[in-house]
N, C-alpha and C positions, 0 to 999 in steps of 0.2 A: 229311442231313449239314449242320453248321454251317460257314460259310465267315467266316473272318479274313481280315486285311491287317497287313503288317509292312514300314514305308515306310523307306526307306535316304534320302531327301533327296537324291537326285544332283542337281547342279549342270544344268542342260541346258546345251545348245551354244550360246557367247559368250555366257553369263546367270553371276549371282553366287548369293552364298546364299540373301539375300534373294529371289531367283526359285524357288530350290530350297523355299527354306519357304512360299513361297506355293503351288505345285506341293500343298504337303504340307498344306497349310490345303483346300484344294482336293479333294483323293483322300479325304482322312478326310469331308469332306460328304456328295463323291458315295457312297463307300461305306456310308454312313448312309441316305441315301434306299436305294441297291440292296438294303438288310435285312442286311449284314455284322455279323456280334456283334461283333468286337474290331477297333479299329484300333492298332496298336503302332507305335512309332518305335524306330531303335536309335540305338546308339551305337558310336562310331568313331571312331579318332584317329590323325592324322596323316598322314591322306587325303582334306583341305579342297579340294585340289582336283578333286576328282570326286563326292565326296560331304557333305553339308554336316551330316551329321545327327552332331556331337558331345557336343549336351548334351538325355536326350530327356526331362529332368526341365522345361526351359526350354520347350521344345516342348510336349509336353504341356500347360503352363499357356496358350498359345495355344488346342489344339485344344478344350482344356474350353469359351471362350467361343464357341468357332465351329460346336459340337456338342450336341446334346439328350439322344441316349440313346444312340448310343452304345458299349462301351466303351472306356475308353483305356488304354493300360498301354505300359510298357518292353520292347523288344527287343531286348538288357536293357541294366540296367544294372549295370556290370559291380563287384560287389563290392571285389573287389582294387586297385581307385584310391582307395574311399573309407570311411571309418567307417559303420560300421550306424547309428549313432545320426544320423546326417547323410543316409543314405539316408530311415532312417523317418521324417526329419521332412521331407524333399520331400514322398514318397509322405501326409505326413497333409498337407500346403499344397495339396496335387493335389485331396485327397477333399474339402476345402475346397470350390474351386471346380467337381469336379464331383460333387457326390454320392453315393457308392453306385456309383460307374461304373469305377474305376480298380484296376487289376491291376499288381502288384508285381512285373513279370520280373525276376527275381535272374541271374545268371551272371559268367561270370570270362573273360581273354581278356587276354593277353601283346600285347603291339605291340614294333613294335622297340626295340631298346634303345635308341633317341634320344626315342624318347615314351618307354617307362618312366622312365627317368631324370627327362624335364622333366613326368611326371605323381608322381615322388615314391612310384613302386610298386616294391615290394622284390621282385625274381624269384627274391629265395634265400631264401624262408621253408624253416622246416625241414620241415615238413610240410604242401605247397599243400594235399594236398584236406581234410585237420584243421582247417586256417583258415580253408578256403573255409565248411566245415560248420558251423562256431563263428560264422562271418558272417552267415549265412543265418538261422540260431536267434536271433540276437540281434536284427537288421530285422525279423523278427516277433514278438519280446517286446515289442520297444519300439511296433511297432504294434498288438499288441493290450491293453499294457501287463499285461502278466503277468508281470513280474520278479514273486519273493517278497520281502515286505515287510524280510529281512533284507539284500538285492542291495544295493550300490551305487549301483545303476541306478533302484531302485524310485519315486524320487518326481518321476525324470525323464516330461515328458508331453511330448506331441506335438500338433500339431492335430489337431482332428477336427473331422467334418462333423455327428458325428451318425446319421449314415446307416448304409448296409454296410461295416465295415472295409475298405479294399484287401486285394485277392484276392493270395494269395503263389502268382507261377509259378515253378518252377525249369528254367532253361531250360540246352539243349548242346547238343553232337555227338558226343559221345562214348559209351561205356557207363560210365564212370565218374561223368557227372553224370547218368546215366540210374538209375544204384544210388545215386546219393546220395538223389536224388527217391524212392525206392521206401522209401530205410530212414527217412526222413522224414516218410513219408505226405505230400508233395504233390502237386501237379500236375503235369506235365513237359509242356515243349512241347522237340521235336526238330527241330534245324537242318539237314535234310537237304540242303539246297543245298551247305553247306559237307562235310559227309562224308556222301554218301549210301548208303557201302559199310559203312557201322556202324550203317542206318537200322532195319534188324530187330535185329540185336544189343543195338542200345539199350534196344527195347521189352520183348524178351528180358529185359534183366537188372531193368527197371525192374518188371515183372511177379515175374521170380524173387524181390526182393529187398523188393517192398512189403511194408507194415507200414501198418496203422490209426493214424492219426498220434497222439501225443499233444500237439502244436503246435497253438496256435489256427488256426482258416484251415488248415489240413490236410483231408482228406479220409478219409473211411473204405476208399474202395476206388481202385484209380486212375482216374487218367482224362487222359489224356493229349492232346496235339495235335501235329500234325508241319506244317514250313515247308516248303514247296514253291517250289521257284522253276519259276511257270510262265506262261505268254502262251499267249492265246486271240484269237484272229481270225475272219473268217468262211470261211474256207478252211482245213484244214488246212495247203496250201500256205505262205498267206502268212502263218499262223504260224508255222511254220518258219524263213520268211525272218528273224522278227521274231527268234525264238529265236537266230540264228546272232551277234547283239548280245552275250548270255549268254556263249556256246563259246566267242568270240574275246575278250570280257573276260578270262573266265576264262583265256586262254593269256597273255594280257596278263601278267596280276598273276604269273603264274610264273614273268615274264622281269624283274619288277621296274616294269612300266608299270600307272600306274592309271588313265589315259586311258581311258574308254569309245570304240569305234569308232561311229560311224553303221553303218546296216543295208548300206548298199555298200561301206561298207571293211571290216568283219566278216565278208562275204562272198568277198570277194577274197581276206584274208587266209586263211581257212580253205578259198581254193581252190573255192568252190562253196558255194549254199546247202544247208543240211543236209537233210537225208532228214526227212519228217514225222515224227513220231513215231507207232508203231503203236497201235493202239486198246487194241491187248490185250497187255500186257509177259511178257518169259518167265518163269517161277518163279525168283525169287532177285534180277531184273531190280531195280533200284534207279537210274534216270539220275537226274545232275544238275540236269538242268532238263529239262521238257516241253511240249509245246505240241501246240494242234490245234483247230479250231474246238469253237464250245459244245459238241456233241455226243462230241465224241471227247475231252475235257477232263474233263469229267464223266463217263465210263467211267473213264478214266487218274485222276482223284482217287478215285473208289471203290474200284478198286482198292488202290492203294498204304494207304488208311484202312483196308480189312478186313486187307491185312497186317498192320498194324500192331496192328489192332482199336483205333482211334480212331474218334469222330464228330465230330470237327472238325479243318479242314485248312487254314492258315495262309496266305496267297496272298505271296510276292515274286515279283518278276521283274528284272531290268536292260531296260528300255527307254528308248530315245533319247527318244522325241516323248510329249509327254507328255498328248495328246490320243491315241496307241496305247493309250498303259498305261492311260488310263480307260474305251477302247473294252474294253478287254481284262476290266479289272474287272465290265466290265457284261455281255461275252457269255458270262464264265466264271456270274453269278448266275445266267444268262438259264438255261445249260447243265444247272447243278444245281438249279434251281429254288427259291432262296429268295423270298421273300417281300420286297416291296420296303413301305417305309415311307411 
């Protein structure tokens, strides 16, 4: 099994952004030595103060000089704020500086209507998933420059490296961007932290509805990834603890607070540290986040990949300290066995 990283930039406790992007300069190295294939950044607006990661085209152009091999890409970037042609031409500035290394995560995502409005996105297109589809084909025309010579578009260029095109992901949580990936022929990476109760559904439809891409950067058969929000410790115990960060974020954001808890007010708040998580989940079983030391981490990703029938499995998590979250990154390698660089 392949292991990824998809880094949110949380702000840590009394620290700014600038501590968050260093944080983030930081995890993309270490997960480079641990043998991690993808490091991703996402995007996110209008939650600067707990998370600093809103532009992951800017970011990225950092991790490129702070990184060898590698890869980097978007988690993601969200189509719907911006023109394809202004997408493909970061994504060629990115392949610029890192060669051959850089993955195109495509996806879409609404914020409240005081960010959409000051970002200038229209929530009443007449038909979201038609545009979002039209968006998608168009970032990789212009990336592999395949308009036909009568387009508009045709003698528009982009940078390039030279190298490997950037790689087109189409990422969600839905089944609906799960069948757009499939009648595409791309790649799908699955956000199951955010809806994990549509995590087989997804694969389901993306499997039902594949098609042999006729897109450059498509794929002949799937091949899919899913995001995991999970922490690894040397006990399953005090993974657990660690995980109960996650539960009570997450009860947070449902009451309108984006404040992260530290691991003792998480705890309090949810009344108790949570129960480990079991080794072995029941048929149909789908949690939001998981945790457990190496060994029980590495069952619990196996699993959840043969559900899905993926070989590679995305790693987030929410953690406070951000000497955990590297512990974590290294005992989850430790657990599955990658190969360190």
């Amino acid at each position: 099994m392949d292991l990824s990283v998809v880094d949110l930039s949380p702000i840590p406790e009394g620290g700014t952004a600038a501590d968050a992007y260093a944080n983030t300069v930081t995890a993309a190295k270490h997960a480079e030595r641990l043998g991690y294939t993808r490091f991703w950044v996402a995007e996110h607006h209008g939650r600067a103060t707990s998370l600093a990661g809103t532009s992951p085209e800017v970011l990225l152009g950092r991790l490129a000089g702070a990184t060898d091999s590698i890869r980097l890409g978007s988690g993601a970037v969200l189509l719907n704020n911006y023109s394809p042609f202004k997408v493909a031409e970061v994504f060629g500035a990115l392949d610029g500086l890192a060669p051959g290394r850089i993955d195109a995560g495509l996806g879409r995502a609404n914020g409240s209507p005081a960010v959409d409005h000051a970002l200038g996105t229209d929530r009443h297109v007449e038909n979201p998933d038609e545009d979002h589809r039209e968006k998608v084909e168009a970032v990789i025309n212009h990336l592999y420059d395949t308009y036909p010579p009568e387009h508009a578009y045709s003698e528009l260029s982009i940078p390039r490296s030279g190298a490997e095109t950037p790689v087109p992901w189409l990422l969600g949580s839905s089944p609906s961007s799960a069948e757009l990936a499939g009648k595409l022929g791309l790649r799908y990476c699955f956000a199951s932290f955010i809806r994990p109760q549509f995590a087989m559904y997804a694969f389901e439809e993306y499997y039902d509805s594949f098609e042999p891409s006729s897109l450059p950067g498509g794929v002949d058969e799937p091949q899919g990834m899913i995001a995991v929000n999970a922490v690894c410790a040397e006990t399953d115990e005090k993974a657990a603890r660690l995980r109960a960060v996650s539960e009570a974020a997450y009860k947070r954001r449902r009451r309108g607070i984006s404040a992260v808890p530290s691991v003792e007010e998480a705890i309090d708040e949810l009344g108790g540290a949570p129960e480990p998580t079991p080794e072995t989940l029941d048929d149909g079983e789908w949690p939001r986040a998981i945790s457990g030391s190496p060994e029980t981490l590495a069952s619990l990703l196996a699993q959840l990949a043969d559900r899905a029938g993926v070989d590679e499995m995305m790693i987030q998590h929410t953690v406070r300290d951000h000497d955990d979250a590297l512990r974590s990154h290294e005992l989850i390698a430790e657990g599955v066995g990658i190969e360190a660089r």
